[in-house]
DSSP file (Angstrom, degrees, kcal/mol; ACC not computed):
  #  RESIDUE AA STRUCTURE BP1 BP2  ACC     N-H-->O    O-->H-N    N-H-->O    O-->H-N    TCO  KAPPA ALPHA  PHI   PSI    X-CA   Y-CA   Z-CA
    1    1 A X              0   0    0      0, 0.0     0, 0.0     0, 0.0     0, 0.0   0.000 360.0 360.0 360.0 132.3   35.4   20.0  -24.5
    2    2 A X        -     0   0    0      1,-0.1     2,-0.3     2,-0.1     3,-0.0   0.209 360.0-116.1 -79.2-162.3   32.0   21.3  -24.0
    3    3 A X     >  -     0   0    0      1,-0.1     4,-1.2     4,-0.0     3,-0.1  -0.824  21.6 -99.4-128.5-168.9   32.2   24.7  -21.8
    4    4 A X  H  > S+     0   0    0     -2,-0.3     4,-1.6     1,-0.2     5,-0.2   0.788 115.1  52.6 -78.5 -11.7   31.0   25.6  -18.5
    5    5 A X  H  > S+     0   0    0      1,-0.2     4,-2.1     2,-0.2    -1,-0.2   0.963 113.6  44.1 -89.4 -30.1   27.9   27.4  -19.3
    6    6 A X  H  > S+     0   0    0      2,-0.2     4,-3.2     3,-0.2    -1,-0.2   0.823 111.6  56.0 -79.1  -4.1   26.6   24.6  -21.4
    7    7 A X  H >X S+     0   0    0     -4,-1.2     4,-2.0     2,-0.2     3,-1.1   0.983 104.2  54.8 -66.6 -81.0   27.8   22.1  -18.6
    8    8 A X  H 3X S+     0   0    0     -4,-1.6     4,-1.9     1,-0.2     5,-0.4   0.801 106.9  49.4  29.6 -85.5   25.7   24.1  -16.3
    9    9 A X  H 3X S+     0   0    0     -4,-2.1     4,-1.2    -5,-0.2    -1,-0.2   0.956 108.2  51.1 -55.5 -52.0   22.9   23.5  -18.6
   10   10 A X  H <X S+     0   0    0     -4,-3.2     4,-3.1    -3,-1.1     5,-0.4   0.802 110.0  51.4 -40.5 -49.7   23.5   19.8  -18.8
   11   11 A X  H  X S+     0   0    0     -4,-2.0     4,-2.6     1,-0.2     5,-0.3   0.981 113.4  45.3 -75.3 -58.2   23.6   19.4  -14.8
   12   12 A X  H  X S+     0   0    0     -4,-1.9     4,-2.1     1,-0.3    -1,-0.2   0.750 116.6  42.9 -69.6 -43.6   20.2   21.4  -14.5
   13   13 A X  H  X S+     0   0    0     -4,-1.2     4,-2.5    -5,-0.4     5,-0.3   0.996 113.1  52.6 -58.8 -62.0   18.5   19.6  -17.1
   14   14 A X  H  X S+     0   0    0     -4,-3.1     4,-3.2     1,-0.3    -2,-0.3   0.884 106.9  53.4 -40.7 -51.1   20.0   16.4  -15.8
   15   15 A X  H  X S+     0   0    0     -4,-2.6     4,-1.3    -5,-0.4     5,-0.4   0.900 111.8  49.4 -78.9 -37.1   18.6   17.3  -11.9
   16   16 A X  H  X S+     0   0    0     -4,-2.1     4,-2.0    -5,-0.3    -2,-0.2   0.923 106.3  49.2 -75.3 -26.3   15.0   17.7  -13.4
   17   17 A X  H  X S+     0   0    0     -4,-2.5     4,-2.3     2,-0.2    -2,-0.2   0.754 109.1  54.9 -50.7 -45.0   14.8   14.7  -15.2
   18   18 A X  H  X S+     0   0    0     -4,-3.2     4,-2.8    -5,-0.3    -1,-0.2   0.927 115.3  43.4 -64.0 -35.8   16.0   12.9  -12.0
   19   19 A X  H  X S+     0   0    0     -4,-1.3     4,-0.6     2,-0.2     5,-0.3   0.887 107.6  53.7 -75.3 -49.5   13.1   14.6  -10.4
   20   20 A X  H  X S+     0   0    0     -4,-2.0     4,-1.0    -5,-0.4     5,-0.3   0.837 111.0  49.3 -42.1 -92.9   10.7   14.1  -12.8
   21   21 A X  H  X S+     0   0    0     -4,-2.3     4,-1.4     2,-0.2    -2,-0.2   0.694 111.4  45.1 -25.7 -45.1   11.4   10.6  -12.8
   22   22 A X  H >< S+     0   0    0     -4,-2.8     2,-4.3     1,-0.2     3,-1.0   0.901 109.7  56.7 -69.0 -79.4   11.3   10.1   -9.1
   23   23 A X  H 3< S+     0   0    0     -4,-0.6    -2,-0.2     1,-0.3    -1,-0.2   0.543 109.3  51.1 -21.3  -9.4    7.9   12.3   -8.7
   24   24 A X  H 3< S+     0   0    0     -2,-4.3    -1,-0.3    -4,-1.0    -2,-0.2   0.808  87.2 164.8-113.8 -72.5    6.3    9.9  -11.2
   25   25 A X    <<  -     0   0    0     -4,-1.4    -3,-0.1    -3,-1.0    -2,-0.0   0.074  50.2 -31.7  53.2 175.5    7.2    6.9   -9.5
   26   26 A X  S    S-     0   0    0      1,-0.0     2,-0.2     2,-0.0    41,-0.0   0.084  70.1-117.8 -64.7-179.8    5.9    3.6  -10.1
   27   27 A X        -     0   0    0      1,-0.0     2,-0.5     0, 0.0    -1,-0.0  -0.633  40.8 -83.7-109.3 167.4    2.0    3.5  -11.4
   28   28 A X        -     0   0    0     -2,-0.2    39,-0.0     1,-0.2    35,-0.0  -0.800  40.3-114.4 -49.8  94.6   -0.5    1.9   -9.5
   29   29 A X        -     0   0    0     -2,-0.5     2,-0.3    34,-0.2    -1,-0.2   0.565  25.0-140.1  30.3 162.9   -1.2   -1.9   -9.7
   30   30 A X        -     0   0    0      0, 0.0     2,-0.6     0, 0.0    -1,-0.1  -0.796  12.7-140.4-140.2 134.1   -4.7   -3.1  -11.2
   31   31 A X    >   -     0   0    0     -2,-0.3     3,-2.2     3,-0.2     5,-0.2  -0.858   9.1-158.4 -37.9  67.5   -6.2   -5.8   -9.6
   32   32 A X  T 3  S+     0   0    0     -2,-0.6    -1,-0.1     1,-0.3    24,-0.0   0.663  85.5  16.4 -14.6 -68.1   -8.0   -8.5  -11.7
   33   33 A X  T 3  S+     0   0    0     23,-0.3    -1,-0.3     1,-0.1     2,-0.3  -0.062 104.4  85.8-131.7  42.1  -10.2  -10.1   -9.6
   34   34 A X    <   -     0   0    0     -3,-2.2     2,-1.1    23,-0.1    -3,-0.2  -0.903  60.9-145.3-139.3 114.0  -10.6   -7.9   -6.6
   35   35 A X     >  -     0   0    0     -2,-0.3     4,-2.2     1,-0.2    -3,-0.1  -0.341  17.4-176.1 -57.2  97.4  -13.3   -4.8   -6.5
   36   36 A X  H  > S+     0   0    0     -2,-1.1     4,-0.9    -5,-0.2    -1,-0.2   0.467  74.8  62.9 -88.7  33.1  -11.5   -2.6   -4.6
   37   37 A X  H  > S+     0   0    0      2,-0.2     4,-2.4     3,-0.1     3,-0.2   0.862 108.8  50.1 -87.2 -82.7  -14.4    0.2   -4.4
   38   38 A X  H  > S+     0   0    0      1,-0.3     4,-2.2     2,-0.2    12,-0.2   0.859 112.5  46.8 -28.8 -57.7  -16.1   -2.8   -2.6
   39   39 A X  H >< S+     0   0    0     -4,-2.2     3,-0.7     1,-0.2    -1,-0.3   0.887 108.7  48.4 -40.9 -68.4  -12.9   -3.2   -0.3
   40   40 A X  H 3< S+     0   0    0     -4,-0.9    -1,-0.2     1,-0.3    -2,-0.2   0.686 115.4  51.4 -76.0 -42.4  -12.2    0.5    0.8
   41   41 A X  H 3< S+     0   0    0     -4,-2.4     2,-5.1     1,-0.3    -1,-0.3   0.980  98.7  68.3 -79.1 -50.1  -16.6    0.6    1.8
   42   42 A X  S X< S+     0   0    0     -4,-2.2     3,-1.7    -3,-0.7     2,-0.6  -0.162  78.4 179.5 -91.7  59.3  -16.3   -2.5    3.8
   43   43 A X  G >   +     0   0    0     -2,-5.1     3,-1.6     1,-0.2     4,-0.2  -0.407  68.7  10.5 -63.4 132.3  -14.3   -1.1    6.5
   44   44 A X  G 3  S-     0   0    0     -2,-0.6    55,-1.8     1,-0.3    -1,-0.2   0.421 112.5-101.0  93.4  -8.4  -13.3   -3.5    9.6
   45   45 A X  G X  S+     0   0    0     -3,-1.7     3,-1.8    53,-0.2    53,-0.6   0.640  83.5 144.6  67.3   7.2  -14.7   -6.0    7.1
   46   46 A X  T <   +     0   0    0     -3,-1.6    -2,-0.1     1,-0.3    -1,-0.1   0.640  68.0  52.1 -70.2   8.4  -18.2   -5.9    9.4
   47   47 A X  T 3  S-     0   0    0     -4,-0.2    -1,-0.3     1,-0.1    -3,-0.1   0.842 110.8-118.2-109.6  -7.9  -20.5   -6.3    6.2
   48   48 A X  S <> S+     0   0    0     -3,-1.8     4,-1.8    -6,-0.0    -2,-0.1  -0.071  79.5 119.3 119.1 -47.0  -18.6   -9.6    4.7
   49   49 A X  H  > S+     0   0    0      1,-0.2     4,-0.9     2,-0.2   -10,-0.1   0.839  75.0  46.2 -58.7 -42.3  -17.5   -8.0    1.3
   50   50 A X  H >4 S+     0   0    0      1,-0.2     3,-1.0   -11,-0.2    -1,-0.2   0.979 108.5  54.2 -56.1 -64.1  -13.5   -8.6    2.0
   51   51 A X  H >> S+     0   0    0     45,-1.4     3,-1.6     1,-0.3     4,-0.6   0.809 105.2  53.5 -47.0 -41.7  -13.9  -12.1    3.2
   52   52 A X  H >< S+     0   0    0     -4,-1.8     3,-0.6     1,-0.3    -1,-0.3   0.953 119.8  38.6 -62.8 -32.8  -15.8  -13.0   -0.2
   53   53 A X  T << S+     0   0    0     -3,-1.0    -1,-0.3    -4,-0.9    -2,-0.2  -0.059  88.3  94.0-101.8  36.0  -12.8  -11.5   -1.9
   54   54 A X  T <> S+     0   0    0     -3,-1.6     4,-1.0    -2,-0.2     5,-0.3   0.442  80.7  56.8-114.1 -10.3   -9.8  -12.7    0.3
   55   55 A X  T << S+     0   0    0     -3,-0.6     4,-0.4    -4,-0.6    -2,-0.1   0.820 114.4  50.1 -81.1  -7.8   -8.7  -16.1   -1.7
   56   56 A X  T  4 S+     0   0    0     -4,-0.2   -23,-0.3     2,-0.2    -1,-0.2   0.691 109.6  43.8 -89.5 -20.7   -8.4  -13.2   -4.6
   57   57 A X  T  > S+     0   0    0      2,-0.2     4,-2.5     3,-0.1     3,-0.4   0.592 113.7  52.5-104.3 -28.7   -6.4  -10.7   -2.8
   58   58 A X  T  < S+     0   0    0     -4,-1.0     4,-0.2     2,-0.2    -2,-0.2   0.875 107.4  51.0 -64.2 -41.2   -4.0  -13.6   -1.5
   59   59 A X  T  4 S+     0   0    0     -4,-0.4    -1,-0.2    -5,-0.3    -2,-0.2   0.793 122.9  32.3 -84.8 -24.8   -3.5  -14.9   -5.0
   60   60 A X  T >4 S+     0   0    0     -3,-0.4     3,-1.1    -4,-0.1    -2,-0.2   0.740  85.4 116.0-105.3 -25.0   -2.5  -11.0   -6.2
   61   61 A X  G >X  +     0   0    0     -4,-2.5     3,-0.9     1,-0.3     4,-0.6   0.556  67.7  64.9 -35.5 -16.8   -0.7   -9.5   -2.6
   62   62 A X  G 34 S+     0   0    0      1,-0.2    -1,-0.3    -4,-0.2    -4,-0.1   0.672  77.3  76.5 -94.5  10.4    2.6   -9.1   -4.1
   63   63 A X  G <4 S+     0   0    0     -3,-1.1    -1,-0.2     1,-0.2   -34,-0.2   0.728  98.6  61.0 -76.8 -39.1    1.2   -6.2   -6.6
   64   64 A X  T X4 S+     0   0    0     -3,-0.9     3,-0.9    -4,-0.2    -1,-0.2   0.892  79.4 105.0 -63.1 -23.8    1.6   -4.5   -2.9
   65   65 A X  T 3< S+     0   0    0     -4,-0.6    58,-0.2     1,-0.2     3,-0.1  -0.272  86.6  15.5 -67.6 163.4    5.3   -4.9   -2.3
   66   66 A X  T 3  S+     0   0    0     56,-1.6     2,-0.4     1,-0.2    -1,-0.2   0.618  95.9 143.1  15.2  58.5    7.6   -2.0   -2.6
   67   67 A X    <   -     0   0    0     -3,-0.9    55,-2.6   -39,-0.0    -1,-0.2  -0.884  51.7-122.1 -76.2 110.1    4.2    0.3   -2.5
   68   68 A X  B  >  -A  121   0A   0     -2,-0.4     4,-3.7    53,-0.2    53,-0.2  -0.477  20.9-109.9 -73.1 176.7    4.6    3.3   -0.8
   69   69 A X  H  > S+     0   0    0     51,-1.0     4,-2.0     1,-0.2     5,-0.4   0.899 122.2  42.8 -76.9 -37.6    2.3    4.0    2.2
   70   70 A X  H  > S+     0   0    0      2,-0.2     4,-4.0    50,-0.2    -1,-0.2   0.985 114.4  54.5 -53.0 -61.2    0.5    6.7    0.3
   71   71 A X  H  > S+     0   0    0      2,-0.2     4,-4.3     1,-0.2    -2,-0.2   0.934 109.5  45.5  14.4-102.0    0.5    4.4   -2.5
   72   72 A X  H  X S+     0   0    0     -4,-3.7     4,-2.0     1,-0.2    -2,-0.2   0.822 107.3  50.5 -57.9 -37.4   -1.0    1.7   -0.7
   73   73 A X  H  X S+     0   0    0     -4,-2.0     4,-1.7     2,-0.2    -2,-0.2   0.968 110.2  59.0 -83.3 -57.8   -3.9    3.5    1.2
   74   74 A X  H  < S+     0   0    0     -4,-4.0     3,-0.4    -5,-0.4    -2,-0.2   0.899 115.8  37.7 -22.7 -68.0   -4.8    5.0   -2.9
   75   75 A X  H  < S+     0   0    0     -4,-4.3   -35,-0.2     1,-0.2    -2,-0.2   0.914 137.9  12.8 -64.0 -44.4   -5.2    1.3   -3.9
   76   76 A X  H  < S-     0   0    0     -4,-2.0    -1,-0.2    -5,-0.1    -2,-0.2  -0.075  99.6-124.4-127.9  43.6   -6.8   -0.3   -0.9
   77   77 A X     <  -     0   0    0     -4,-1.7     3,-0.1    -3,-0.4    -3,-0.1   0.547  57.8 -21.0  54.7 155.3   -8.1    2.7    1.4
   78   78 A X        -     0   0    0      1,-0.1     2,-0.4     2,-0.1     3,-0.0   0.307  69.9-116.2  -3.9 116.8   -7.2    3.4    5.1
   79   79 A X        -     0   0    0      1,-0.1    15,-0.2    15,-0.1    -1,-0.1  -0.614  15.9-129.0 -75.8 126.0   -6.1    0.6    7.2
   80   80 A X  S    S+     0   0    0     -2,-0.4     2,-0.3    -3,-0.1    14,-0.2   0.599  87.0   3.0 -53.2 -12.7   -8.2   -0.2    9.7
   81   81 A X  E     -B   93   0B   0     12,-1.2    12,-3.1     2,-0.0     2,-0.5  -0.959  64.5-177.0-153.3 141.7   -5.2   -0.1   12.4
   82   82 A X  E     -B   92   0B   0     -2,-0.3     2,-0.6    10,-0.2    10,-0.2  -0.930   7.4-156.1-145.8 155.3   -1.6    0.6   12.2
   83   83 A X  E     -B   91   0B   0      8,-2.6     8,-2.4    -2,-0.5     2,-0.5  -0.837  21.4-127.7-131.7 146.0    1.2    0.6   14.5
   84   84 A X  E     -B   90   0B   0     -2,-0.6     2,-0.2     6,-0.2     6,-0.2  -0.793  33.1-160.6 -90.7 147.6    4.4    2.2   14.6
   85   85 A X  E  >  -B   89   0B   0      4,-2.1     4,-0.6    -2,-0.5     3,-0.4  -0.627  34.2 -76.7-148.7 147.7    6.9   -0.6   15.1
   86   86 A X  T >4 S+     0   0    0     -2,-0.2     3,-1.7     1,-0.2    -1,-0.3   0.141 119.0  31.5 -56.7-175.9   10.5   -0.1   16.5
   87   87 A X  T 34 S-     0   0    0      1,-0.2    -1,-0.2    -3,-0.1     3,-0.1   0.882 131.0 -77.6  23.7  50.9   13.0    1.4   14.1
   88   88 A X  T 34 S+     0   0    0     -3,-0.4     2,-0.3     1,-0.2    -1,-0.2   0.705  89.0 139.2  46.0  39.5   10.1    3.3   12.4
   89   89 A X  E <<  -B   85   0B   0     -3,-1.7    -4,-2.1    -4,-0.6     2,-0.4  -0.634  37.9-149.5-102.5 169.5    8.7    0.8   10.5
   90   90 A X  E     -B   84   0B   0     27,-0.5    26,-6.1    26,-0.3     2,-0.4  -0.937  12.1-149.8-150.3 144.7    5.3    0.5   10.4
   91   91 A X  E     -BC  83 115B   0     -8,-2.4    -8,-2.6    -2,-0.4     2,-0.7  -0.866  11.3-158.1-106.5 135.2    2.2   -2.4    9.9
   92   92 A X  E     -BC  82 114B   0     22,-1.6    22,-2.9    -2,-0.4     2,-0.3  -0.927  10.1-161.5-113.0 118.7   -1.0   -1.6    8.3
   93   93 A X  E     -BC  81 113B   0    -12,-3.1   -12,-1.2    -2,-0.7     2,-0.3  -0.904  10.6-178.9-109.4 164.9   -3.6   -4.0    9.4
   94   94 A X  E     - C   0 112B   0     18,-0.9    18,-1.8    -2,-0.3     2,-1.3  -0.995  25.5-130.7-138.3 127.6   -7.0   -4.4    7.1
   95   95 A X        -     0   0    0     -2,-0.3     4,-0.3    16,-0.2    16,-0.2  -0.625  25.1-177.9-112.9 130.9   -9.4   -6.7    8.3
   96   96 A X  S    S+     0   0    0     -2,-1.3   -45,-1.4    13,-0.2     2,-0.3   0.588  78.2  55.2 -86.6 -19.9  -11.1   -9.5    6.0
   97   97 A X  S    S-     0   0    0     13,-0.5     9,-0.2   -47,-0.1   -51,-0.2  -0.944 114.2 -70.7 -80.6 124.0  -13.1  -10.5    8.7
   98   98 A X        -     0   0    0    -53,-0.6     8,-2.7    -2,-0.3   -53,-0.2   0.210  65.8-155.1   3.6  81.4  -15.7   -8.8   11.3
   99   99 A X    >   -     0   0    0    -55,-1.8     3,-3.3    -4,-0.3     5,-0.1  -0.567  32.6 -73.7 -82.6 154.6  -13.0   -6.9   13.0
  100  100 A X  T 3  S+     0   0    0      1,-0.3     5,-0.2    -2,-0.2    -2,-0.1   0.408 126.0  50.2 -31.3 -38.4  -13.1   -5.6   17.0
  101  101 A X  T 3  S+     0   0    0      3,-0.1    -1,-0.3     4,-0.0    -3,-0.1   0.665  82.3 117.3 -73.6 -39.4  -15.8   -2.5   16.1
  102  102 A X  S <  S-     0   0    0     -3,-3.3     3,-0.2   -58,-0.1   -58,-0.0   0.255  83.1-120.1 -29.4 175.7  -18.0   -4.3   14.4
  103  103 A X  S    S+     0   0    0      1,-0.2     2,-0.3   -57,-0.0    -1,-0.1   0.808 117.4  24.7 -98.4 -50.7  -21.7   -4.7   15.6
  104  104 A X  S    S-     0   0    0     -5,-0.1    -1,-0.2   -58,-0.0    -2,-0.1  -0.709  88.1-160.7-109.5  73.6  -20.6   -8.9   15.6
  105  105 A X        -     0   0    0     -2,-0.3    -6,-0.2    -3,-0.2     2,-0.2  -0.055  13.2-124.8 -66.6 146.4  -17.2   -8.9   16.1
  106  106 A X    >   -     0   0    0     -8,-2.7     3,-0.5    -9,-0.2    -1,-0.1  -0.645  22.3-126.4 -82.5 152.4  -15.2  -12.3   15.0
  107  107 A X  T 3  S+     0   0    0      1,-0.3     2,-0.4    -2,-0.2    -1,-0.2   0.919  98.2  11.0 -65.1 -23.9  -13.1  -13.7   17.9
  108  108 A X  T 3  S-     0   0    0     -3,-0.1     2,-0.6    -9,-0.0    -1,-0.3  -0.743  92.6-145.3-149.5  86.5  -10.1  -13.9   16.1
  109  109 A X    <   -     0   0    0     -3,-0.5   -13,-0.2    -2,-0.4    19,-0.1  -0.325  16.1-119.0 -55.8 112.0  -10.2  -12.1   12.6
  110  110 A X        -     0   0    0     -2,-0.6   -13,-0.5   -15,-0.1     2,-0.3  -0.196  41.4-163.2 -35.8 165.4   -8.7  -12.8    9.5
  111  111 A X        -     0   0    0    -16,-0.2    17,-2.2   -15,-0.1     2,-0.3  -0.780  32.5-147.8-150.9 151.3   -6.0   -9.5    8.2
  112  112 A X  E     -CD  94 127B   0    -18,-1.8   -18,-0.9    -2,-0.3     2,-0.7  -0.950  35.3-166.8 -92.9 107.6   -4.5   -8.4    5.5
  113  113 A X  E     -CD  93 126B   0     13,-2.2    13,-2.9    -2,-0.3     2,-0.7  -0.937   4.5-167.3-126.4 124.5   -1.0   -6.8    7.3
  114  114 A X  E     -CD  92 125B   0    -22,-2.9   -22,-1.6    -2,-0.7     2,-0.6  -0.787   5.6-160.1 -79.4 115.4    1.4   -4.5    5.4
  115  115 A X  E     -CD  91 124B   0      9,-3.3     8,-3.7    -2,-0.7     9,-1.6  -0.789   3.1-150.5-114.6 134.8    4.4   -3.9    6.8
  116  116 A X  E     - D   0 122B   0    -26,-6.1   -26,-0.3    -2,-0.6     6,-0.2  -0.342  10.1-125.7 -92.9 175.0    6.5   -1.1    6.0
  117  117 A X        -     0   0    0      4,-0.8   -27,-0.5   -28,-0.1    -1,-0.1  -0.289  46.9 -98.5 -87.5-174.3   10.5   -0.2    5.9
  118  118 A X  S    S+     0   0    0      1,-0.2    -1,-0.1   -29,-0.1    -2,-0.1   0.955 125.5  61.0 -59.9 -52.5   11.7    2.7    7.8
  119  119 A X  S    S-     0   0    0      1,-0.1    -1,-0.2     2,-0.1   -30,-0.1   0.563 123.6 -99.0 -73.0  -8.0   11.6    4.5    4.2
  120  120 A X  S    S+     0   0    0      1,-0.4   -51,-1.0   -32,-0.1     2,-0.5   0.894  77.3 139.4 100.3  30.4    7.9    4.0    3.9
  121  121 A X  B     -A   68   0A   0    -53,-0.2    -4,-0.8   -52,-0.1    -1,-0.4  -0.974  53.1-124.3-121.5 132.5    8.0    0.7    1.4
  122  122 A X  E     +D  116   0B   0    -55,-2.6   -56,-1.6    -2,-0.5    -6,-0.2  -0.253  45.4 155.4 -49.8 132.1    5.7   -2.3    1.7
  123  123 A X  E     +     0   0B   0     -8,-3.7     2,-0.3     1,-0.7    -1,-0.2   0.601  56.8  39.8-136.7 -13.2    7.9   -4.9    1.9
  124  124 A X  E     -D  115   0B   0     -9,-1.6    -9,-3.3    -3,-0.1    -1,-0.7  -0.998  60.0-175.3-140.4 140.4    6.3   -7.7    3.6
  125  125 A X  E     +D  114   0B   0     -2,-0.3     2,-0.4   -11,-0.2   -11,-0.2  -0.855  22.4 168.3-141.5 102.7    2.4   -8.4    2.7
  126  126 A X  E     -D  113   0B   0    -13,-2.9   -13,-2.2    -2,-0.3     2,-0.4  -0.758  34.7-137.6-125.7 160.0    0.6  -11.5    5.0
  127  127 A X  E      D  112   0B   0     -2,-0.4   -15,-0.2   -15,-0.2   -17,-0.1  -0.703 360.0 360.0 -86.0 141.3   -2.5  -13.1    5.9
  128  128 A X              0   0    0    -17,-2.2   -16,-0.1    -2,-0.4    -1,-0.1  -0.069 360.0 360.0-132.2 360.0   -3.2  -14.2   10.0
């Protein structure tokens, strides 16, 4: 039976590892066939550059799911809106189209919307 002080040891070790492991958390996605440098500059979408690149990001969106929100704003920069949603969930919209700010705004813009859990994971990733 081992004794207490190396049990002790065991538990301590054990509790850094666990932490290590969470602090690392999953790595980042790559994206194949979407610049996202390109994305992240074309805020609101008013120059074009998302739209050319939204049948590419539709065909990869589920590389977002169970993203955190930090996460997600690393891979595809600041959402151009969000709202806080009841029970603390929250939607990150990005827009693929001329969005409201623009210089030509679209009437009704394409998005990219992430929506988050309470705990601050993508869980749902859609087009409108």
């Amino acid at each position: 039976m081992p004794s207490p002080k190396n049990m002790r040891l065991f538990n301590w070790l054990s509790l850094i590892l666990f932490v290590f492991l969470v602090a690392c958390g999953k790595s980042l996605p790559t994206f194949e066939a979407v610049n996202l440098e390109e994305w992240k500059a074309d805020a609101q979408g008013c120059t074009g550059k998302r739209s050319a690149m939204e049948s590419n990001i539709r065909n990869e969106k589920d590389k977002l799911l169970a993203l955190n929100e930090k996460q997600i704003i690393k891979l595809i920069g600041r959402p151009d809106q969000n709202e806080l949603y009841k029970r603390n969930q929250k939607f990150y919209t990005y827009f693929i189209t001329a969005g409201p700010t623009c210089e030509t705004p679209s009437e009704n813009p394409k998005k990219l919307i992430v929506r988050f859990t309470a705990m601050g994971l993508a869980n749902e990733v859609t087009f409108e």
